[in-house]
C-alpha positions as CSV (number, residue, x, y, z in Angstrom):
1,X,101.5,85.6,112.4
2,X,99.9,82.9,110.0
3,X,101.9,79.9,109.8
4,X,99.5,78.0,107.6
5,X,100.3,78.6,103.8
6,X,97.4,81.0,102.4
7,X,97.1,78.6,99.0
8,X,96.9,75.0,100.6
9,X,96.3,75.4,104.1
10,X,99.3,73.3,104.5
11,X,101.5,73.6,107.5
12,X,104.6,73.6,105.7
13,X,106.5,76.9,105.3
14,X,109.8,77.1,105.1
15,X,112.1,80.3,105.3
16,X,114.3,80.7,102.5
17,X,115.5,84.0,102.9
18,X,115.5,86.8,105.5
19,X,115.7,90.5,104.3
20,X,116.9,91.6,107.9
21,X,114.9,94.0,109.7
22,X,113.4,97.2,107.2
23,X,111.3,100.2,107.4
24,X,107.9,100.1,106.0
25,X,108.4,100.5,102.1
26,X,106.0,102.8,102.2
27,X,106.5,104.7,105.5
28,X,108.1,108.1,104.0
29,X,109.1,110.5,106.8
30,X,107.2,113.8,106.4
31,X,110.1,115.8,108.4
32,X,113.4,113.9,110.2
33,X,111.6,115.4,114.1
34,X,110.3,112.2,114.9
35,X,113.5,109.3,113.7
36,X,113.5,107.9,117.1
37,X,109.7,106.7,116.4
38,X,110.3,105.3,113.2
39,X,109.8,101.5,113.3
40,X,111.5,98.5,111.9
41,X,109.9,95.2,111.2
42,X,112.0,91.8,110.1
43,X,111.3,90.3,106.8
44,X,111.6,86.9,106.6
45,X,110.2,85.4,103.3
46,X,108.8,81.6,103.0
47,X,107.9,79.1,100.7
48,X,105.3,75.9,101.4
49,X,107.2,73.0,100.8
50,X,103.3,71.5,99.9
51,X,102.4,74.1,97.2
52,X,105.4,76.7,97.0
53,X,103.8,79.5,97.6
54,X,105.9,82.3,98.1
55,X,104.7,84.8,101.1
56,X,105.5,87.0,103.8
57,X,104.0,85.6,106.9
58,X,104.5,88.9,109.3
59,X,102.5,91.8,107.7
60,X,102.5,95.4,109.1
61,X,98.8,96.2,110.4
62,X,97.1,97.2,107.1
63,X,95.5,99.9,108.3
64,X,98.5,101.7,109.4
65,X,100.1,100.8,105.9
66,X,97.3,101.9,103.8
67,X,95.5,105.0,105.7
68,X,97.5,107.9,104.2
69,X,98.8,106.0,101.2
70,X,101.8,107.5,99.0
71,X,101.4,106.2,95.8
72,X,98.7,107.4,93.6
73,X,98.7,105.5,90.1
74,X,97.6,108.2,88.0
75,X,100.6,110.1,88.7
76,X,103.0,107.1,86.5
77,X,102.4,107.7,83.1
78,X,103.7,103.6,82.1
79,X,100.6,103.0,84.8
80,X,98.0,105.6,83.0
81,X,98.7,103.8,79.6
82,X,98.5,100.3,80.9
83,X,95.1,100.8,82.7
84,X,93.6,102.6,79.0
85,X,94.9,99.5,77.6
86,X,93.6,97.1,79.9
87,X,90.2,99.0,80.1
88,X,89.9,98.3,76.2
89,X,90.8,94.4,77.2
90,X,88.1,94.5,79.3
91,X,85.4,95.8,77.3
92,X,86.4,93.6,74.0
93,X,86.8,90.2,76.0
94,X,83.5,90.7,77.9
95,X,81.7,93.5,76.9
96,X,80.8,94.5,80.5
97,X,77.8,97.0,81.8
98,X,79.2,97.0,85.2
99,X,82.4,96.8,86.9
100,X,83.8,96.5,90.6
101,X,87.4,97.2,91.3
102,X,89.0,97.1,94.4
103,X,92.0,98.3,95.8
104,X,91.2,100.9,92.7
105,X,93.2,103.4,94.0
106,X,92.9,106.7,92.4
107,X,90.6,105.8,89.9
108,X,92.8,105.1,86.9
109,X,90.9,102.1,85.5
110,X,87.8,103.5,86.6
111,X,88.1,107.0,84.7
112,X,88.9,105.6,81.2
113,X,86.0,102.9,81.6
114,X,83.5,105.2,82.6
115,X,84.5,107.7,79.9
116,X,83.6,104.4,77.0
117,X,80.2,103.6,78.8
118,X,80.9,101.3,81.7
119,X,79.7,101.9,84.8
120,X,82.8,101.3,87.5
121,X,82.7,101.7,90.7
122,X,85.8,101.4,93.1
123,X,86.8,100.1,96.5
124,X,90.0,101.2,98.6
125,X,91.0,101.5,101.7
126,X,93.5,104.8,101.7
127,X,91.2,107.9,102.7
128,X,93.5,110.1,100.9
129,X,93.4,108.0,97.9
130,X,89.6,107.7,97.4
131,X,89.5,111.2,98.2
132,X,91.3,111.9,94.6
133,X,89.3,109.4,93.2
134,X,86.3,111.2,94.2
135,X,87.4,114.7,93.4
136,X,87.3,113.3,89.9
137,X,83.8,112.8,90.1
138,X,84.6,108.5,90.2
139,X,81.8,106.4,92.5
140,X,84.2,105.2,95.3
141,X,83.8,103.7,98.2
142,X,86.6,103.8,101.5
143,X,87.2,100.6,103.4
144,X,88.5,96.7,103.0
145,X,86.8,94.8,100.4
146,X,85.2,92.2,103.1
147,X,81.7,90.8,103.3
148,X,80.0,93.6,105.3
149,X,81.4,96.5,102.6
150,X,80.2,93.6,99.9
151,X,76.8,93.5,101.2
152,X,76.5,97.6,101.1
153,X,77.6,97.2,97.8
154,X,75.7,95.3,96.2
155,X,72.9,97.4,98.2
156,X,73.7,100.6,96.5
157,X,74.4,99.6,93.1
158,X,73.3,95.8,92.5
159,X,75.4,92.9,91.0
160,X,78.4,93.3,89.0
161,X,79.7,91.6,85.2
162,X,83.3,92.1,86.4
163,X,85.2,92.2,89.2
164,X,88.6,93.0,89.3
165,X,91.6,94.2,91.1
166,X,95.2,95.1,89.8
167,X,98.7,95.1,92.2
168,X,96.6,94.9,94.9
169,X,95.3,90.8,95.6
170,X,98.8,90.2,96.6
171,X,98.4,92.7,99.6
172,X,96.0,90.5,101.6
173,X,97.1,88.5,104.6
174,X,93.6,86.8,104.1
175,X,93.0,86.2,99.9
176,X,89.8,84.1,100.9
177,X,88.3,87.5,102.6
178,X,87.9,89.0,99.3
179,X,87.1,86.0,97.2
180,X,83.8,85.6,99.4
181,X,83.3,89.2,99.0
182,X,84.0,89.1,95.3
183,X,81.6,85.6,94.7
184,X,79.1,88.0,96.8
185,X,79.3,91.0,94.2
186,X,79.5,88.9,90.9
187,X,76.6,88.3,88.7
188,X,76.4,83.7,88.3
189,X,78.1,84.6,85.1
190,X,80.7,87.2,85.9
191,X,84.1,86.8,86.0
192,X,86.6,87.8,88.0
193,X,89.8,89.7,86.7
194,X,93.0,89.9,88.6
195,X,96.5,91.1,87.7
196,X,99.5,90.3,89.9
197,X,102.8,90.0,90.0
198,X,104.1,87.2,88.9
199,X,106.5,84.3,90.9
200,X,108.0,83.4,87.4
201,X,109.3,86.6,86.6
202,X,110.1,87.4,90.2
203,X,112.8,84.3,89.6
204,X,113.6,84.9,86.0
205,X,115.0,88.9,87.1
206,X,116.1,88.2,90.2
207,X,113.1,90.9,91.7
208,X,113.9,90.4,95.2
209,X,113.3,94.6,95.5
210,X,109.4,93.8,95.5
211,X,109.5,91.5,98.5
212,X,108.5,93.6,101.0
213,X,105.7,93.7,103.9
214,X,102.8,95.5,102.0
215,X,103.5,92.4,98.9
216,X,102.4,89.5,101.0
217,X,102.0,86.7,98.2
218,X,104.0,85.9,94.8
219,X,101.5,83.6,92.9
220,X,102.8,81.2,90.3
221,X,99.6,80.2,88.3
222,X,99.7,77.0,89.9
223,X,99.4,78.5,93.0
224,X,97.0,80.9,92.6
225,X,95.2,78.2,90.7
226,X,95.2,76.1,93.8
227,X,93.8,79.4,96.0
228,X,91.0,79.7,93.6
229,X,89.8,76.6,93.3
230,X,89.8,76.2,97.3
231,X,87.8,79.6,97.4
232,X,85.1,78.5,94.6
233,X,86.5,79.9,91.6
234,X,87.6,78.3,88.3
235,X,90.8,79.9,86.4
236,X,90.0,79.9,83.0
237,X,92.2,82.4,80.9
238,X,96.1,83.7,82.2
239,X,98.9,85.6,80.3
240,X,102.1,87.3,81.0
241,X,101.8,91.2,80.7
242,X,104.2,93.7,81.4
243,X,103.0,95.5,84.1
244,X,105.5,96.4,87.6
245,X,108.5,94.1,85.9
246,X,106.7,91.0,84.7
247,X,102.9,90.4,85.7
248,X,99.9,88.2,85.4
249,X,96.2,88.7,84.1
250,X,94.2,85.9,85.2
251,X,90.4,85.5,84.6
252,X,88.2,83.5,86.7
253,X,84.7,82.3,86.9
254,X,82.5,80.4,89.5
255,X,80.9,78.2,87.0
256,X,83.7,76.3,84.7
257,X,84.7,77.3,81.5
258,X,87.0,75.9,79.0
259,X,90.7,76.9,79.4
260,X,92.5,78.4,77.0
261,X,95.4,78.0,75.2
262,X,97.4,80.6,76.8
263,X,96.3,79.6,79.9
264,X,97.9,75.4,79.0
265,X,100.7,76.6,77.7
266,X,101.5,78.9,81.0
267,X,101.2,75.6,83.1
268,X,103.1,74.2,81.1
269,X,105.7,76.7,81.2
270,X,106.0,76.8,84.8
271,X,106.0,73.0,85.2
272,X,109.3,73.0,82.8
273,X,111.0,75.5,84.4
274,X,110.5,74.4,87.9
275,X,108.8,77.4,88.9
276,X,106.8,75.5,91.7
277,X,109.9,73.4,93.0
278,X,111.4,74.1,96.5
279,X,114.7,73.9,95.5
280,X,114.2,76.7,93.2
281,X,113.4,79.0,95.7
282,X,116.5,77.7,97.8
283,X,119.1,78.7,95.0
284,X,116.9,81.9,94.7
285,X,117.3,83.1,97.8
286,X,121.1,82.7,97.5
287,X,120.8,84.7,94.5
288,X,119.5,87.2,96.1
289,X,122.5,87.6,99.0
290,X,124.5,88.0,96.7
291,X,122.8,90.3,94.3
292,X,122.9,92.7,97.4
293,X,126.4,92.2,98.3
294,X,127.7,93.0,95.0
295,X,125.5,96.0,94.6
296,X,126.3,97.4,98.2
297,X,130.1,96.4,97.1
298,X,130.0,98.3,94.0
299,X,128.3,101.8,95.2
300,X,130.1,102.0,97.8
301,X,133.3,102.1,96.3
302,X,131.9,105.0,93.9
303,X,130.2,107.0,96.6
304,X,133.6,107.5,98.4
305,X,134.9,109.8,95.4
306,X,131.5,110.6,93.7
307,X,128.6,112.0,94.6
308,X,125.2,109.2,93.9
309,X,121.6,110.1,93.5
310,X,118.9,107.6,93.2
311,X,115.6,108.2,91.2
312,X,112.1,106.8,92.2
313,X,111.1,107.0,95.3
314,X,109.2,104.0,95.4
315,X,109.0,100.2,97.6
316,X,111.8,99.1,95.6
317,X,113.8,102.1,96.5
318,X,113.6,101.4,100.0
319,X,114.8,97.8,99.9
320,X,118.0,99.4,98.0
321,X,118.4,102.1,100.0
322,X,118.3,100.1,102.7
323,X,119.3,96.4,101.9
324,X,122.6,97.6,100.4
325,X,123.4,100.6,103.4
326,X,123.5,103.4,100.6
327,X,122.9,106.5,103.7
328,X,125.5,108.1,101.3
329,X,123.5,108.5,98.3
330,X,122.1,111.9,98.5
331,X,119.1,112.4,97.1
332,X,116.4,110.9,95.6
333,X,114.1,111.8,92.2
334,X,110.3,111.5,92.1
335,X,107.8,113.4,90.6
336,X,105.1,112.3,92.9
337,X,103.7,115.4,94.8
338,X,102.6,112.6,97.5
339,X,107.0,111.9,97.6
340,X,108.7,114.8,96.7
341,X,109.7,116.8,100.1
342,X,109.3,114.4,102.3
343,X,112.4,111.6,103.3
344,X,112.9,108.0,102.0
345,X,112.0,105.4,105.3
346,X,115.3,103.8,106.8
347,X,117.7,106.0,105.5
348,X,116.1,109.1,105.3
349,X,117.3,110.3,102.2
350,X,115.9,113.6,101.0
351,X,112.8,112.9,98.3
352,X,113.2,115.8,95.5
353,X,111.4,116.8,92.2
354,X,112.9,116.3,88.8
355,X,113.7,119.9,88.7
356,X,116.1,119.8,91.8
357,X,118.3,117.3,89.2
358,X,119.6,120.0,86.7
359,X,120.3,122.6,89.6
360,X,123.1,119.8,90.9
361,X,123.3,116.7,88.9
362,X,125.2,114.2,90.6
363,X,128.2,112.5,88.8
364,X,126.2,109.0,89.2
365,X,122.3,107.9,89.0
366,X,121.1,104.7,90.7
367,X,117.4,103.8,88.9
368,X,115.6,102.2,92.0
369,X,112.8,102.2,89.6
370,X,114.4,100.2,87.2
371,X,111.9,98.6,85.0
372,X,110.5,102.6,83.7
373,X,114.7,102.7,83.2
374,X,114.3,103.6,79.7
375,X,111.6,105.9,80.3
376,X,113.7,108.2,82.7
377,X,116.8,108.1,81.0
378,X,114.6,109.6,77.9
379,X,112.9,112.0,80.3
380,X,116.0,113.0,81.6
381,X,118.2,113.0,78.2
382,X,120.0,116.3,79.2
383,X,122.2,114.5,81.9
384,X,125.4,113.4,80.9
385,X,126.6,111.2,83.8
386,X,126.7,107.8,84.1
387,X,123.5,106.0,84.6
388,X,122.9,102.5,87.2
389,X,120.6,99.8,87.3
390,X,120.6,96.8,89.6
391,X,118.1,94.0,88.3
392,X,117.8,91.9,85.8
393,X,121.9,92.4,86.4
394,X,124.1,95.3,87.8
395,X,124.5,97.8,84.5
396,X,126.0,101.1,84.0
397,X,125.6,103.2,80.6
């Protein structure tokens, strides 16, 4: 366990909420033979009083979380259109020959840059998930993105334009391994390109489903800033985009450039609304407890006379399932083949296509995955019960 912040080095954090103990979010149960093994892991979340960054402090060993992975991207459709999107970002902000990504998962920015002209070439550490990528006919490589994998890198293909990484920054226990790595990859006047989920928007909605072990870090801009800087980078660009509830795209080089205006006017933002503050953080955290007391209130009253299903199968899901006690609900939706037929961790609630829905639909449908809300409920316009959603507030329609 770390106790120095991973931003400022400070030792200064402060717990400002405790999730209690939870299953890895990710730790889905292939068949219910082995319960006994599963294993629970507390999840205290702190802030640095110095900085306020917002991290977990006591990971789960990555290798165990990330060796058979169950989340490929390419099978979100939200997910497939964001990365052709943000591949077209890419190539009409820098125009770049070649990219690195890591933590590129099954190829999904890879694929749609390659098919315009850039060469991409992708790091992850899930053998099953490169394995995908690879099967696609995508240059991938398996292991962390650390100095030694840098090194054989660069060997094998040279120096890179871009470097970039999406959802997956936020997963390191150690940032400054892969910024070393990265400044080891990138041409003198490359950039790096990271997208994260952002601390303002984890406040702003209440997101407190998305603090769990494999998300490690919540940057502010400040914060990350800070990291940056202390790692021999210079943020120059940042805006808010959409991406997994409310995210951040941040460009960075090693030489300084001018900021922009969207990146002042971010700052800005956060320095009015406090984002950075400790005392923000305390009155989130209280938020939070009772968020999941009136939600684990609520659904239980209706699961005594009704039946519940939940849809998406995701880390969010677990913290639900689990945070709020909802063993009653009795089945979950995803369309994932790396999901469906196996059991949710914790609660060990049945993971089922979309098809199983119509056979029996349940009287009541809790969205754990409730920022593609609209999506599903269009997907699944047949059903005539009543829908839920928990965040940005507890809704039923």
């Amino acid at each position: 366990m770390n106790s120095l912040c991973r931003a400022c080095g400070k030792n200064k954090l402060f717990e400002f909420l405790h999730l209690g103990d939870m299953p890895s979010a990710g730790g889905f149960l292939k068949n219910l033979k082995n319960i006994d093994c599963e294993e629970l892991y507390p999840l205290p979340i702190h802030v640095c009083k110095n900085c306020c960054l917002i991290q977990v402090i006591k990971p789960i060993d990555a290798e165990s979380l990330f060796k058979d992975y169950s989340f490929a991207s390419s099978t979100v459709t939200p997910l497939i259109n964001h990365f052709e999107k943000f591949s077209d970002w890419l190539i009409e902000r820098f125009n770049p020959e070649k990219l690195l990504e890591f933590g590129c998962n099954d190829g999904i920015l890879l694929q749609p840059l390659e098919k315009k002209g850039v060469t991409a070439i992708g790091i992850d550490i899930s053998h099953n998930i490169t394995s995908l990528a690879r099967e696609k006919g995508l240059k991938v490589e398996t292991g962390f993105f650390d100095i030694e994998n840098a090194e054989k890198i660069v060997k094998k293909y040279g120096l890179f334009d871009i470097i970039s990484g999406s959802n997956s920054f936020a997963h390191n226990e150690k940032p400054s391994t892969i910024l070393n790595a990265a400044k080891l990859c990138l041409k003198d006047d490359g950039v790096l390109v990271l997208e994260f989920m952002y601390a303002g928007d984890l406040i702003e909605k209440l997101q407190w489903d998305t603090l769990y072990h494999e998300h490690l870090t919540f940057y502010s801009l400040f914060t990350i800033k800070l990291l940056l800087e202390n790692n021999g980078f210079f943020v120059f660009d940042a805006e808010k985009i959409n991406m997994h509830g409310g995210s951040i795209r941040l460009s960075a080089s090693i030489n300084k450039r001018p900021t922009t205006e969207s990146f002042n006017n971010l700052i800005s933002e956060e320095f009015d609304k406090k984002i950075n503050d400790l005392n923000t953080w305390i009155n989130f955290g209280n938020n939070i407890k009772n968020k999941i007391d009136i939600v684990n209130k609520t659904l239980y009253e209706i699961g005594r006379n009704k039946k519940i299903w939940a849809y998406g199968a995701a880390g969010k899901a677990t913290m639900w399932l689990n945070a709020c006690n909802l063993n009653y609900v009795e089945a979950i939706i995803d369309e994932s083949p790396l999901r469906a037929g196996k059991f949710m961790p914790g609660t060990h609630t049945p993971i089922l296509f979309p098809s199983e829905l119509k056979k029996n639909p349940p009287d009541y449908i809790f969205i754990t995955a409730w920022n593609y809300a609209d999506i599903i409920k269009k997907k699944e316009s047949w059903y005539k019960g009543i829908w839920i959603t928990p965040l940005p507030e507890l809704k039923f329609f």
